[in-house]
N, CA, C and O atoms as CSV, one atom per row, in Angstrom:
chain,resi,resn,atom,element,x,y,z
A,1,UNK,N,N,-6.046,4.549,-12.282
A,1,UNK,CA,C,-6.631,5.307,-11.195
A,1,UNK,C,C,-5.581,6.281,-10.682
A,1,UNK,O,O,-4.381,6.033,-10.557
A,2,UNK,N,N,-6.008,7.069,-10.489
A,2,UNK,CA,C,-5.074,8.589,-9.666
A,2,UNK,C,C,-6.043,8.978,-8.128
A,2,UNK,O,O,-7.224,8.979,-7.782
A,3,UNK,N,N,-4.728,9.275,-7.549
A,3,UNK,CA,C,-5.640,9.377,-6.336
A,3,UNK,C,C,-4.710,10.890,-6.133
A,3,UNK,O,O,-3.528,10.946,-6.474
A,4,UNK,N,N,-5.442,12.060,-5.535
A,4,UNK,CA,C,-4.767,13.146,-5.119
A,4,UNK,C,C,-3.895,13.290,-3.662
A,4,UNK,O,O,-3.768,12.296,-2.948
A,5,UNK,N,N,-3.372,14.448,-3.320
A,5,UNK,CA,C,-2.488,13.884,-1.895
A,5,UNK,C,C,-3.329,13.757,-1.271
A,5,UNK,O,O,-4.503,13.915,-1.605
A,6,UNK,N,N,-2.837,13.377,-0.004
A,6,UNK,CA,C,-3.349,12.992,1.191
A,6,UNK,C,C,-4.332,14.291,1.767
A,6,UNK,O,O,-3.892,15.418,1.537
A,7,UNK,N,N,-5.467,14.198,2.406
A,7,UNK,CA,C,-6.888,15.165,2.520
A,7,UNK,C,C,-6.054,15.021,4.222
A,7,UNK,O,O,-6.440,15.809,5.085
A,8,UNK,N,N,-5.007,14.055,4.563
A,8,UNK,CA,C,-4.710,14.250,5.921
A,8,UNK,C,C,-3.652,14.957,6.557
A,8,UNK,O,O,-2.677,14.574,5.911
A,9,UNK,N,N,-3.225,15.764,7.435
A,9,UNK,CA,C,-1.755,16.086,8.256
A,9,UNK,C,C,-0.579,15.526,7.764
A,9,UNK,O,O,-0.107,14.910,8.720
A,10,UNK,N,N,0.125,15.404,6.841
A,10,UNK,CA,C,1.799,14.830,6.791
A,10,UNK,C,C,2.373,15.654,8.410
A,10,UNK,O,O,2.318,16.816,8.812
A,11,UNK,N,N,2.926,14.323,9.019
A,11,UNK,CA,C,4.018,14.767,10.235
A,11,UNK,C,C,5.237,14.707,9.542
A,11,UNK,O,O,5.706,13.654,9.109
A,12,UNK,N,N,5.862,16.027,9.402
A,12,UNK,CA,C,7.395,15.891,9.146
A,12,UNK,C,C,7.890,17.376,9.924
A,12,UNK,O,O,7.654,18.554,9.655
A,13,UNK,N,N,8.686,16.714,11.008
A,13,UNK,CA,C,9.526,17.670,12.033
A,13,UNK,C,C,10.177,18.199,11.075
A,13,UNK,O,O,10.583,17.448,10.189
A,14,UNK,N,N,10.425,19.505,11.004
A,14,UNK,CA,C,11.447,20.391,10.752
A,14,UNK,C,C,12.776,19.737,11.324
A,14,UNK,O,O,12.915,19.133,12.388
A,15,UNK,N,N,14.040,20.111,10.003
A,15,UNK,CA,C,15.278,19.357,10.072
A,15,UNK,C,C,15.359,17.554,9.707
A,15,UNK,O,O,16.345,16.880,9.408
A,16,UNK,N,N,14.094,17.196,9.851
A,16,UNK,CA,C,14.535,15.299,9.113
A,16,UNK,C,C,14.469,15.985,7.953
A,16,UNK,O,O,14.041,17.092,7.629
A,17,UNK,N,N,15.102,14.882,7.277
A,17,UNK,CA,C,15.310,14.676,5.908
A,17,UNK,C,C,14.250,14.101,5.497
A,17,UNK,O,O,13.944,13.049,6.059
A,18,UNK,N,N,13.434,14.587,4.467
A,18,UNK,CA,C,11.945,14.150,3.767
A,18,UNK,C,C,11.820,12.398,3.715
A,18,UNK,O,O,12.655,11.585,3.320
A,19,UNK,N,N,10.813,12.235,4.124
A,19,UNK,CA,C,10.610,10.970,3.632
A,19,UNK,C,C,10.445,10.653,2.130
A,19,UNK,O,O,9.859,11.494,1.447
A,20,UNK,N,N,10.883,9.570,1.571
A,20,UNK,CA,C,10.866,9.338,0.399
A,20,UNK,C,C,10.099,7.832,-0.113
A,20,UNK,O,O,10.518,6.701,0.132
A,21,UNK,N,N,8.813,8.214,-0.920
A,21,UNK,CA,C,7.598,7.183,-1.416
A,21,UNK,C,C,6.782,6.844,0.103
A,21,UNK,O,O,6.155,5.816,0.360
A,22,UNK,N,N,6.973,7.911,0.912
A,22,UNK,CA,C,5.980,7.593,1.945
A,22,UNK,C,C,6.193,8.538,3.052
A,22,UNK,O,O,7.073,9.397,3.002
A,23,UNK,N,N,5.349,8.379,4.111
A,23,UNK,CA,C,5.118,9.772,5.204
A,23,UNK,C,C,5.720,9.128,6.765
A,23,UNK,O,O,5.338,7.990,7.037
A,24,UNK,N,N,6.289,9.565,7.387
A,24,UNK,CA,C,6.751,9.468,8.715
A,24,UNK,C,C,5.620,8.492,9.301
A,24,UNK,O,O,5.450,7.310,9.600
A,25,UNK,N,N,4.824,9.963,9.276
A,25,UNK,CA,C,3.142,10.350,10.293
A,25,UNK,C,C,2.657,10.840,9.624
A,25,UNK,O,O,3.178,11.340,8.627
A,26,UNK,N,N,0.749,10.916,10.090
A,26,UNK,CA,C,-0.121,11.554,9.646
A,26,UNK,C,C,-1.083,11.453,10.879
A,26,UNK,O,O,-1.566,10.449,11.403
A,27,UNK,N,N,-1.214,12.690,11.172
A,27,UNK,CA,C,-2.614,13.151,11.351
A,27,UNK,C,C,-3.541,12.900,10.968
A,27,UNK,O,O,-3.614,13.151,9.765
A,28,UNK,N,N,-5.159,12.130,11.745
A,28,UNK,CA,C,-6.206,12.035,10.649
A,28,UNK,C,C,-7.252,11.636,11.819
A,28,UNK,O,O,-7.071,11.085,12.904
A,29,UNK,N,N,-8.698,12.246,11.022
A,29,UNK,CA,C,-9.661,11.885,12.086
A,29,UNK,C,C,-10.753,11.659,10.714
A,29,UNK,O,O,-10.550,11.791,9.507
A,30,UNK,N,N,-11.816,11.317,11.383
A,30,UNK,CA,C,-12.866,10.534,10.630
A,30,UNK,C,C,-13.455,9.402,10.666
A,30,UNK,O,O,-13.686,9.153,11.850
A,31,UNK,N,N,-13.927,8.342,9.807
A,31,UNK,CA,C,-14.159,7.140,9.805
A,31,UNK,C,C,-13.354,6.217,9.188
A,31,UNK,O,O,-13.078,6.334,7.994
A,32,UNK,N,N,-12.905,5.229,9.924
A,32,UNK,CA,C,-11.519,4.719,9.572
A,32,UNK,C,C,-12.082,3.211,9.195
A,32,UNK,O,O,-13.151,2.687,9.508
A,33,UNK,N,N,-10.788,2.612,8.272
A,33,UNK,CA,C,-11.145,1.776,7.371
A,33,UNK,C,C,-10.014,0.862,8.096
A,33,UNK,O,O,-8.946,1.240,8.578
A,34,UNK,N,N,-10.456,-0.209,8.047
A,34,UNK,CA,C,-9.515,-1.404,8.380
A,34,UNK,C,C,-9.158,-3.073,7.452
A,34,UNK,O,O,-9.547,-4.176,7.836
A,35,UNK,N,N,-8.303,-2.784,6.150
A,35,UNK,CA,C,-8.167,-3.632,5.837
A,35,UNK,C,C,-7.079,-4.788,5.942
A,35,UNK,O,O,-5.883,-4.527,5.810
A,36,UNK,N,N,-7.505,-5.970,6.163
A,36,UNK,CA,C,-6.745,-7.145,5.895
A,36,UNK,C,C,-5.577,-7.172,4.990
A,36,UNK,O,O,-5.426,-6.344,4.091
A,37,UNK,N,N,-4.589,-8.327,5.287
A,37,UNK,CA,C,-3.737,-8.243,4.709
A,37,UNK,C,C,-4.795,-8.703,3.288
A,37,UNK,O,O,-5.866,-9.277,3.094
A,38,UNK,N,N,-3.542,-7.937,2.386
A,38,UNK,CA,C,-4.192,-8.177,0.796
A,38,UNK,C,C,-2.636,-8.894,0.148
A,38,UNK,O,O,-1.441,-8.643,0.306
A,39,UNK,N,N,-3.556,-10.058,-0.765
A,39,UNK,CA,C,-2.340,-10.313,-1.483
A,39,UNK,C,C,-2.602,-10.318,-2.962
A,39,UNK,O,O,-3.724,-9.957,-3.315
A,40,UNK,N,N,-1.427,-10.800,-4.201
A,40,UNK,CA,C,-1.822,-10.378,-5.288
A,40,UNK,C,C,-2.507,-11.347,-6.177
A,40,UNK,O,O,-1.986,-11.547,-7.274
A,41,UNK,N,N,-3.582,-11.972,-5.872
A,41,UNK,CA,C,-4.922,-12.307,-6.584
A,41,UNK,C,C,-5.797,-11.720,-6.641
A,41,UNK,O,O,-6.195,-10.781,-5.950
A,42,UNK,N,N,-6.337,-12.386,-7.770
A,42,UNK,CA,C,-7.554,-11.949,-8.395
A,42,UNK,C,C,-8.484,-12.251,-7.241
A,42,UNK,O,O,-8.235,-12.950,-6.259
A,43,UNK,N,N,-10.168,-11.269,-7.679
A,43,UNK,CA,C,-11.012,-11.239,-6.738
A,43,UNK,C,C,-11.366,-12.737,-6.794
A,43,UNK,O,O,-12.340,-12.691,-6.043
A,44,UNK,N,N,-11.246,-14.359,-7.237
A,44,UNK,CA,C,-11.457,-15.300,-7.479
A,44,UNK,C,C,-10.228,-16.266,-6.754
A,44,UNK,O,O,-9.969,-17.458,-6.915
A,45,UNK,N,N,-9.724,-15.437,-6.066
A,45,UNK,CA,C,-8.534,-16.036,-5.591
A,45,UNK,C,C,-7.654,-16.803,-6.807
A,45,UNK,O,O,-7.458,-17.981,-6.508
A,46,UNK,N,N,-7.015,-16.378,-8.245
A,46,UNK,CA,C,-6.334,-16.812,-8.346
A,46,UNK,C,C,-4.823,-15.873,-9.186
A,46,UNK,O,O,-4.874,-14.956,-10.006
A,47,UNK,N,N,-4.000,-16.333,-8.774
A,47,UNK,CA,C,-2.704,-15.584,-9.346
A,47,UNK,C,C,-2.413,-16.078,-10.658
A,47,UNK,O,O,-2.296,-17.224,-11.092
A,48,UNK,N,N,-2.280,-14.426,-11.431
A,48,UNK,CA,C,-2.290,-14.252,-12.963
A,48,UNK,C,C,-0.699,-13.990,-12.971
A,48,UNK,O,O,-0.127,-14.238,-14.032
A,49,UNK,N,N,0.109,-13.490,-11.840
A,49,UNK,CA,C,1.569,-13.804,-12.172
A,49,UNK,C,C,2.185,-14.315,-11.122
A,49,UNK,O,O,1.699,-14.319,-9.991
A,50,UNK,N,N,3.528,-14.878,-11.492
A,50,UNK,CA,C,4.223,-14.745,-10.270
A,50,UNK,C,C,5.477,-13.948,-10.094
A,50,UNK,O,O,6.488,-14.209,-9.442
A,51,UNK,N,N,5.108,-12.704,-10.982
A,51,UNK,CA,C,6.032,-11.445,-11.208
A,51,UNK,C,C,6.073,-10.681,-9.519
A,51,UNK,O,O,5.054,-10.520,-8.848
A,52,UNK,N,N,7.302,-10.333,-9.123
A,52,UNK,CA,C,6.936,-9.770,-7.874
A,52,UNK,C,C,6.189,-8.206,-7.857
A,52,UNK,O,O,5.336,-7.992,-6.996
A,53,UNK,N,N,6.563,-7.099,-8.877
A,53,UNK,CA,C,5.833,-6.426,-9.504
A,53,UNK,C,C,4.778,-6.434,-9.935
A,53,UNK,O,O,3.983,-5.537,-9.654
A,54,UNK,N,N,4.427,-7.579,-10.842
A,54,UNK,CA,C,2.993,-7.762,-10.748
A,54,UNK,C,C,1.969,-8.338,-9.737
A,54,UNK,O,O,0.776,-8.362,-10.037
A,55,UNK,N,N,2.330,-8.717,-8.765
A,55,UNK,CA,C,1.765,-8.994,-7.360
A,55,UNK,C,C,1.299,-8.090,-6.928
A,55,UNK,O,O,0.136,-7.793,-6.654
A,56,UNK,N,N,2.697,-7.350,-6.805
A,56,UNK,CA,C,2.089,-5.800,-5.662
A,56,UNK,C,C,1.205,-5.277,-6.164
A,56,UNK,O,O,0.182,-5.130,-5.495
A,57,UNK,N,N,1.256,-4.740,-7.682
A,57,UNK,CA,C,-0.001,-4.177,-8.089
A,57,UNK,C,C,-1.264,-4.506,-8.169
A,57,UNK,O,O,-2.196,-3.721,-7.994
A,58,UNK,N,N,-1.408,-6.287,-8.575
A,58,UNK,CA,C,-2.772,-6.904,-8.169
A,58,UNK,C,C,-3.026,-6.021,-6.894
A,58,UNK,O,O,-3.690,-4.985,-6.943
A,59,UNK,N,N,-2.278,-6.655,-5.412
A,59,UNK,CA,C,-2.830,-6.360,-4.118
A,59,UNK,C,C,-3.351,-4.906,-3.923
A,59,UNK,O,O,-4.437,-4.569,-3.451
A,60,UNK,N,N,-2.251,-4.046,-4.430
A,60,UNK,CA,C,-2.667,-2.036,-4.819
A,60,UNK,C,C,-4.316,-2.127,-5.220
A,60,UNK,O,O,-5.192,-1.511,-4.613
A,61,UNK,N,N,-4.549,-3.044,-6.393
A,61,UNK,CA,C,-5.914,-3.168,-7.035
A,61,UNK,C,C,-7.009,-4.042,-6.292
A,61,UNK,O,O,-8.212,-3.970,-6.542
A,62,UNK,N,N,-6.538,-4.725,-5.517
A,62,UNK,CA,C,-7.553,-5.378,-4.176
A,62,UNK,C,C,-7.943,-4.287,-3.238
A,62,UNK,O,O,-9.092,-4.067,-2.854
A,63,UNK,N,N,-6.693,-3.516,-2.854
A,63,UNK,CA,C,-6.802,-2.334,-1.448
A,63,UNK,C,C,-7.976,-1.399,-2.215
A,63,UNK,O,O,-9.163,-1.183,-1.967
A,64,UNK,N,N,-7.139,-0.996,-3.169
A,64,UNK,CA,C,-8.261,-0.138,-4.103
A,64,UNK,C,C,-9.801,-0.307,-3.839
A,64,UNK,O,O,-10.586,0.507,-3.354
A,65,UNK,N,N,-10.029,-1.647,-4.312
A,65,UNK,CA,C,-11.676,-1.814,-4.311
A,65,UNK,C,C,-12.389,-2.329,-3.230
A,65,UNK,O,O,-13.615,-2.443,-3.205
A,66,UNK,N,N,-11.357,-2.749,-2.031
A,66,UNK,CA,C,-11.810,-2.459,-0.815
A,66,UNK,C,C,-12.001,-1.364,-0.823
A,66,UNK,O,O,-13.185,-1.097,-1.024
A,67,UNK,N,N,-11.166,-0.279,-0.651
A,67,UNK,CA,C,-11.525,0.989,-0.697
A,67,UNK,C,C,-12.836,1.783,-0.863
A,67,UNK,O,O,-13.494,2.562,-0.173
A,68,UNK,N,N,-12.929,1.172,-2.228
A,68,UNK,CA,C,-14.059,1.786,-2.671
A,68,UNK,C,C,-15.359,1.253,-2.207
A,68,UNK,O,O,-16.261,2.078,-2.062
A,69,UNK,N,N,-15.622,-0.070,-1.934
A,69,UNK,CA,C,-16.527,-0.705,-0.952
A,69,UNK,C,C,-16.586,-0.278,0.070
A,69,UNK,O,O,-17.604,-0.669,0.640
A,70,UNK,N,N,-15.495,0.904,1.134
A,70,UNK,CA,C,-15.913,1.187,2.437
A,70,UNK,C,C,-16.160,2.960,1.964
A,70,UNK,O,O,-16.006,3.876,2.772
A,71,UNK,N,N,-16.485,3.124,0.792
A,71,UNK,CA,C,-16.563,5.117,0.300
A,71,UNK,C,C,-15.353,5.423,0.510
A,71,UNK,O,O,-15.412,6.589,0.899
A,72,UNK,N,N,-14.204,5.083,0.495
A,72,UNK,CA,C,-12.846,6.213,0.483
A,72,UNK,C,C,-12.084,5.619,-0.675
A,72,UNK,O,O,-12.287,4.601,-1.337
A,73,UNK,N,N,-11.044,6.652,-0.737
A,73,UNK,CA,C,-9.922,5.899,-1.924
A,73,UNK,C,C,-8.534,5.952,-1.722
A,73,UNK,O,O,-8.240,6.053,-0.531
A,74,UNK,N,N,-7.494,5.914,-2.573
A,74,UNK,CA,C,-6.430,5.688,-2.147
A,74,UNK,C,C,-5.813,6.687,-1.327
A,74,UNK,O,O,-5.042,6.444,-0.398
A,75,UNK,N,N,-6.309,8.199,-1.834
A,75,UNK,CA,C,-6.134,9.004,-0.979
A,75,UNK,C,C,-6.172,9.370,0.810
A,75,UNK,O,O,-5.583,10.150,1.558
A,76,UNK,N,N,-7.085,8.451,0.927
A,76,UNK,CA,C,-7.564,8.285,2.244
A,76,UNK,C,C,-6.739,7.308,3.126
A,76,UNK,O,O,-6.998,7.263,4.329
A,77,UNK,N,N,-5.820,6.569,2.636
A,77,UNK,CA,C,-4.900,5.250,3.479
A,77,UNK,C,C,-3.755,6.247,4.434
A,77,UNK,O,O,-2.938,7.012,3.921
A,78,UNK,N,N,-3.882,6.085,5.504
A,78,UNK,CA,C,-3.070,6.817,6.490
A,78,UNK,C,C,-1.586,5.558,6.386
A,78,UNK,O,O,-0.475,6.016,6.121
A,79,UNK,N,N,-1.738,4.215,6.594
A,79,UNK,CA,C,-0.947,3.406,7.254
A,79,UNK,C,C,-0.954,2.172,6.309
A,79,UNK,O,O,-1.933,1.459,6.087
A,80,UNK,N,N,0.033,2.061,5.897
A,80,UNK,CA,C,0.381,0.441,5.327
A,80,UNK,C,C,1.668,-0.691,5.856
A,80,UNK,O,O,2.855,-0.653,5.532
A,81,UNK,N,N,1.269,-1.258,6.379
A,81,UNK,CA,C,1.982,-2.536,6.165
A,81,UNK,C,C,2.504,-3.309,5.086
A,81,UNK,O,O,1.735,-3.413,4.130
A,82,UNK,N,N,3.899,-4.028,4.959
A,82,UNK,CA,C,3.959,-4.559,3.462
A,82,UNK,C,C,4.928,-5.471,4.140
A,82,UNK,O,O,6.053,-5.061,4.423
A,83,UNK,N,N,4.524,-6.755,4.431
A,83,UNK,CA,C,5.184,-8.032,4.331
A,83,UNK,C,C,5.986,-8.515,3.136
A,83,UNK,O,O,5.304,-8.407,2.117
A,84,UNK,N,N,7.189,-9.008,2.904
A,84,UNK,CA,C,7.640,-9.193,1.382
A,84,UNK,C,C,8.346,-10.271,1.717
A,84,UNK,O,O,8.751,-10.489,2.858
A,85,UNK,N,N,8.537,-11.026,0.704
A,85,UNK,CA,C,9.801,-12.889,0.572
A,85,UNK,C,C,10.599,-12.748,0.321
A,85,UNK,O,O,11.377,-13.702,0.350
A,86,UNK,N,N,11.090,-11.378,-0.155
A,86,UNK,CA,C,12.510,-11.237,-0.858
A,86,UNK,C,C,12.678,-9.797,-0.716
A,86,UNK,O,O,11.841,-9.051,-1.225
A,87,UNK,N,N,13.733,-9.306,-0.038
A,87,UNK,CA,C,14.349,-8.164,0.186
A,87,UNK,C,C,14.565,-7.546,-0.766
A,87,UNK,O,O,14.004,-6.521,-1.154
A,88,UNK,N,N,15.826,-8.415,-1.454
A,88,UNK,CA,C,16.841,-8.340,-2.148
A,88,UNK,C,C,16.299,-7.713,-3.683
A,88,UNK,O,O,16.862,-6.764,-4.228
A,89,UNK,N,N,14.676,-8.686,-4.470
A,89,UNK,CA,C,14.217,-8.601,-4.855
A,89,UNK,C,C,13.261,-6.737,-4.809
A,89,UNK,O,O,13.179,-5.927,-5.732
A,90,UNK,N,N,12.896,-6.665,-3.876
A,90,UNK,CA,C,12.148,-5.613,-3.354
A,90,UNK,C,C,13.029,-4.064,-3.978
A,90,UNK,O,O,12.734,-3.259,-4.861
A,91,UNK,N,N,14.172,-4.163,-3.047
A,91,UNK,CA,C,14.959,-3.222,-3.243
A,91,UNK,C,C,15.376,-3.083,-5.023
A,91,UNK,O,O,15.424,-2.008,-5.622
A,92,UNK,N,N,15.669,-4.560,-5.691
A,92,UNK,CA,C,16.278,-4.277,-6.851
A,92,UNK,C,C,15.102,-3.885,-7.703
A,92,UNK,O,O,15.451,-3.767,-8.877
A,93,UNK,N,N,13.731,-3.625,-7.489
A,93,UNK,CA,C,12.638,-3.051,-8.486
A,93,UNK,C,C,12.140,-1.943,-7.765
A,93,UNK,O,O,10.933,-1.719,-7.849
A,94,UNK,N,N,12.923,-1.138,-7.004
A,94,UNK,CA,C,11.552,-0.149,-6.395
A,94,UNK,C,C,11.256,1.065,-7.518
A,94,UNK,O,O,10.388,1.930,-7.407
A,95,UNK,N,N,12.158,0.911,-8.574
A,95,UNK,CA,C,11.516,1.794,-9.628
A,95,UNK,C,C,10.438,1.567,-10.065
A,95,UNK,O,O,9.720,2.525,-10.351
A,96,UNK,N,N,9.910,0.053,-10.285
A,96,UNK,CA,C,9.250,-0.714,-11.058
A,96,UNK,C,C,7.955,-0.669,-9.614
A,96,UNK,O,O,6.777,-0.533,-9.942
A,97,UNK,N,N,8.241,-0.767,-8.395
A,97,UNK,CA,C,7.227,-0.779,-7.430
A,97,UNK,C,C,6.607,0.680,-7.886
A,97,UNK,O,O,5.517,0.944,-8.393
A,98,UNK,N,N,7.697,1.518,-7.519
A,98,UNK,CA,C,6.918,3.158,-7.488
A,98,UNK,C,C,6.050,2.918,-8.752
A,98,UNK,O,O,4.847,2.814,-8.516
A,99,UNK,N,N,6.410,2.818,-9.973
A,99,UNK,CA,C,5.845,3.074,-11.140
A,99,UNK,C,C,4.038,1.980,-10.827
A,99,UNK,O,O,2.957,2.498,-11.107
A,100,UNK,N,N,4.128,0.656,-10.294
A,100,UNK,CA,C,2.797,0.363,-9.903
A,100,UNK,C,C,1.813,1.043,-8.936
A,100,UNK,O,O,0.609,1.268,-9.063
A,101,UNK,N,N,2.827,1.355,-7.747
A,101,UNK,CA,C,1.962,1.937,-6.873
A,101,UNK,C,C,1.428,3.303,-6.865
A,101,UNK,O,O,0.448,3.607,-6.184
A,102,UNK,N,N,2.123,4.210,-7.687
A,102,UNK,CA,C,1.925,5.133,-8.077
A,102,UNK,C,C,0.489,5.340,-9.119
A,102,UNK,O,O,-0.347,6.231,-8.971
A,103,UNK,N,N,0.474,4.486,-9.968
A,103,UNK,CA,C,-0.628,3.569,-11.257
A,103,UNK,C,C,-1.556,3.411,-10.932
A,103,UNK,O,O,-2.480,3.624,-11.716
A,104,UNK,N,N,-1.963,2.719,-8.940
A,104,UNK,CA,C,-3.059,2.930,-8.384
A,104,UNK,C,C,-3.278,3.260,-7.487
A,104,UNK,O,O,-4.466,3.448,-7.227
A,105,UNK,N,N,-2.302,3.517,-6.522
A,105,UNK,CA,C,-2.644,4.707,-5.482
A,105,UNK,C,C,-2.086,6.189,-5.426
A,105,UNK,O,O,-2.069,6.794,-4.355
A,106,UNK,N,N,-1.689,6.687,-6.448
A,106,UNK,CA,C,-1.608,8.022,-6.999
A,106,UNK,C,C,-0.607,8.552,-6.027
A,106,UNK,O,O,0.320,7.883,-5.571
A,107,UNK,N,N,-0.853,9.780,-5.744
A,107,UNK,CA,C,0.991,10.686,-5.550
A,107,UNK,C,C,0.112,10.106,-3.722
A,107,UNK,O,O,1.170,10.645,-3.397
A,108,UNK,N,N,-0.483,9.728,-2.703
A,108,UNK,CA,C,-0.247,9.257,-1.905
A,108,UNK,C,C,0.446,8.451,-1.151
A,108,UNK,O,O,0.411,7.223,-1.225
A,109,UNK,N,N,1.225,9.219,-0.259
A,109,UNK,CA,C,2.168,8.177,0.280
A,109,UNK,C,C,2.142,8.068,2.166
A,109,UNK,O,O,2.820,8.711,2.968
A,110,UNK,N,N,1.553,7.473,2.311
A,110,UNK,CA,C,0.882,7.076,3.963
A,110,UNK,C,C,2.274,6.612,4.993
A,110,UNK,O,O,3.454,6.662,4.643
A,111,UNK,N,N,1.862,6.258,6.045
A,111,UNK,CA,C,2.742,6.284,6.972
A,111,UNK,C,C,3.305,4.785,6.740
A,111,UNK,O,O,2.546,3.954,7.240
A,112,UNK,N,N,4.545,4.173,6.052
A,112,UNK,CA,C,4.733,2.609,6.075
A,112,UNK,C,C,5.659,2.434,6.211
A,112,UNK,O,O,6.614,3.211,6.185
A,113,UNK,N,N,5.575,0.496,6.539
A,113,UNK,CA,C,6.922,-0.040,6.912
A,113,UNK,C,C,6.566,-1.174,6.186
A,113,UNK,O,O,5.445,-1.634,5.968
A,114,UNK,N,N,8.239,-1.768,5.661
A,114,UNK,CA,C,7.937,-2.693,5.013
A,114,UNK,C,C,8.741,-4.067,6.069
A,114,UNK,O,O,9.540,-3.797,6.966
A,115,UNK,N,N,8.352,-5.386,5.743
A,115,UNK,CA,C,8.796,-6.316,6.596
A,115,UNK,C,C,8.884,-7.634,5.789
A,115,UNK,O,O,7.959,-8.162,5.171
A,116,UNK,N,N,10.519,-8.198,5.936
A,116,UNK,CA,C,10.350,-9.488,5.611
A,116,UNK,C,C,10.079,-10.413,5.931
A,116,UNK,O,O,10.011,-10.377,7.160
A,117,UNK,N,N,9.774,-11.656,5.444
A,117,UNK,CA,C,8.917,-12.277,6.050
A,117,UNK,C,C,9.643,-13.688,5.316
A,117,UNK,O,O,10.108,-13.685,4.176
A,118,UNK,N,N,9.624,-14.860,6.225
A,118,UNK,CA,C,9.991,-16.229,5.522
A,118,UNK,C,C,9.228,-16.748,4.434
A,118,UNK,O,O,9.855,-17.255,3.503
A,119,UNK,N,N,7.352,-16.690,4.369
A,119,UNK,CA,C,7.201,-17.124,3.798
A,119,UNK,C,C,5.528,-16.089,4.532
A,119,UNK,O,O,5.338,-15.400,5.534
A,120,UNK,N,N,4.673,-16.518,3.365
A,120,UNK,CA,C,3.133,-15.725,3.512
A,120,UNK,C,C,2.277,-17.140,3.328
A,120,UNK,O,O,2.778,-18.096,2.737
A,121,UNK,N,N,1.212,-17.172,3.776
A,121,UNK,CA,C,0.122,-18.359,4.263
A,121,UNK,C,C,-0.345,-18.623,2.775
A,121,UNK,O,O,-1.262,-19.445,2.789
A,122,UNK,N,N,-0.119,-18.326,1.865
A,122,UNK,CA,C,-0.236,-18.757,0.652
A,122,UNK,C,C,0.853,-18.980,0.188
A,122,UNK,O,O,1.809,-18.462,0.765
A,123,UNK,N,N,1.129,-19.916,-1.142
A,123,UNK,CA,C,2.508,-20.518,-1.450
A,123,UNK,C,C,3.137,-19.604,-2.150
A,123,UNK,O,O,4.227,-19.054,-1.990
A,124,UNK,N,N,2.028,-19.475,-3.225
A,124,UNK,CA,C,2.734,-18.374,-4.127
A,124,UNK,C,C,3.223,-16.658,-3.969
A,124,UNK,O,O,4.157,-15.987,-4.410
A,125,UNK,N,N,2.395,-16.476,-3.357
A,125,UNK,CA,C,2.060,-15.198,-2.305
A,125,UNK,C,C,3.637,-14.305,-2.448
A,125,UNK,O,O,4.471,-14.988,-1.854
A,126,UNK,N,N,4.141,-13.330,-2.893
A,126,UNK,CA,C,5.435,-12.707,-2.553
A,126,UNK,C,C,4.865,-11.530,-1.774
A,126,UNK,O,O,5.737,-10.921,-1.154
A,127,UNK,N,N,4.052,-11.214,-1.686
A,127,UNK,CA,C,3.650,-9.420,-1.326
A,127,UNK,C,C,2.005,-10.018,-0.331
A,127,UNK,O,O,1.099,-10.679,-0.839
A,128,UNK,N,N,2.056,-9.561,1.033
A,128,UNK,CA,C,0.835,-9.073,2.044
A,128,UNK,C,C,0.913,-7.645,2.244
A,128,UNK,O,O,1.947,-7.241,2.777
A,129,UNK,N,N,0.036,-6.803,1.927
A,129,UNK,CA,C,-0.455,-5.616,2.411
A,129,UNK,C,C,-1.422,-5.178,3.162
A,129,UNK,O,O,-2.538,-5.270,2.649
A,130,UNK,N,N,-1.353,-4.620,4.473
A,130,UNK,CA,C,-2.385,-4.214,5.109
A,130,UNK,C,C,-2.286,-2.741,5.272
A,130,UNK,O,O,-1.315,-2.056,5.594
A,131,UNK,N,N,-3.556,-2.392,4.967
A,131,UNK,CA,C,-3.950,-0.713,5.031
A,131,UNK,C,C,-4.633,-0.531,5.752
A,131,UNK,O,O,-5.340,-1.421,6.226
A,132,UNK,N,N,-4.701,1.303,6.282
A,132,UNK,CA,C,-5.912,1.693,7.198
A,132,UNK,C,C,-6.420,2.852,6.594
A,132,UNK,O,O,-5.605,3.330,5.805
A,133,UNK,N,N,-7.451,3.466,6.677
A,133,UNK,CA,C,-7.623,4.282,5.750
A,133,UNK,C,C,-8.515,5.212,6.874
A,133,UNK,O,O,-8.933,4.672,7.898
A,134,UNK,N,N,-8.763,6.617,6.602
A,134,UNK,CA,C,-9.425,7.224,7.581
A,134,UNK,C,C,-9.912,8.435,6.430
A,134,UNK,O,O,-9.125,8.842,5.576
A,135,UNK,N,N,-11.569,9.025,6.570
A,135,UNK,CA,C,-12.474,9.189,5.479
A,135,UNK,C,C,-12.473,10.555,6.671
A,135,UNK,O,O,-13.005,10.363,7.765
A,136,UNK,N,N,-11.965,11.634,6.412
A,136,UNK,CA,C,-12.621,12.794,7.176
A,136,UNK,C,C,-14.163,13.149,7.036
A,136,UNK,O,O,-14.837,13.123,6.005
A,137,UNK,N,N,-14.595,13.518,8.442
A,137,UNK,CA,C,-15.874,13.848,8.487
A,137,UNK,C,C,-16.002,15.159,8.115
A,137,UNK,O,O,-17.115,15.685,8.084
C-alpha cells in the first residue's frame, strides 16, 4: 500500500530544523477518526512474530484497515502515538521501522511521539499504536 502526502497543513516554523519520519504539527479539519491502541496481531488476535519489526508492521496493517473501515487512509492520520518495550531495540532498527512504515503508510508522516513503556497489557505485545486520522470535507 502507498499512501500520498498528507491532504493536511504540515506546521513547520521557519528556522527549526525539519522534522525527520514525522511532522511537528498539522493543521486539519474534517471528520476525524479515532483509533485505539493497535498492536501487532492478526485480525484473530494472534501473533505471527515476535520480531519487533515485524510487530510494528502487523499494527501499520491493523491502523490501515481500520482506516479503511472509517473511508480514510494512511494519508489522512494527523497524530500517532507509539508505546514501545525496548528503546534500545527501537532506535537500533529505525531503518528497518522506516522501511515497514513506509510499506504501509506511504511518504506520510503525522504529528508523533514515541513512549516507553514497562510492559503492554498483552505479554507478547512489543509495539501499541494509537492514531487519529481527520478525512477533509
Amino acid at each position: 500500500m502507498s499512501a500520498s502526502a498528507s491532504p493536511h497543513q504540515i506546521l513547520s516554523p521557519s528556522g527549526w530544523k525539519p522534522a525527520k519520519g514525522y511532522s511537528n504539527g498539522i493543521a486539519a479539519s474534517g471528520r476525524t477518526l479515532y483509533l485505539g491502541g493497535q498492536i501487532g496481531w492478526t485480525a484473530d488476535q494472534t501473533f505471527e512474530t515476535d520480531d519487533f519489526v515485524g510487530q510494528v508492521r502487523q499494527t501499520l496493517e491493523n491502523i490501515a484497515e481500520l482506516l479503511r473501515e472509517g473511508g480514510a487512509g494512511p494519508e489522512h492520520v494527523v497524530r500517532m502515538t507509539w508505546f514501545i518495550t525496548d528503546k534500545a531495540e527501537y532506535l537500533a532498527r529505525l531503518r528497518d521501522l522506516g522501511e515497514a512504515y513506509r510499506a504501509v503508510m506511504g511518504r506520510n508522516f503525522p504529528a508523533m511521539s514515541v513512549v516507553e513503556v514497562a510492559a503492554l497489557i498483552e505479554d507478547r505485545a512489543k509495539v501499541e499504536i494509537e492514531a487519529t486520522a481527520v478525512i477533509p470535507e
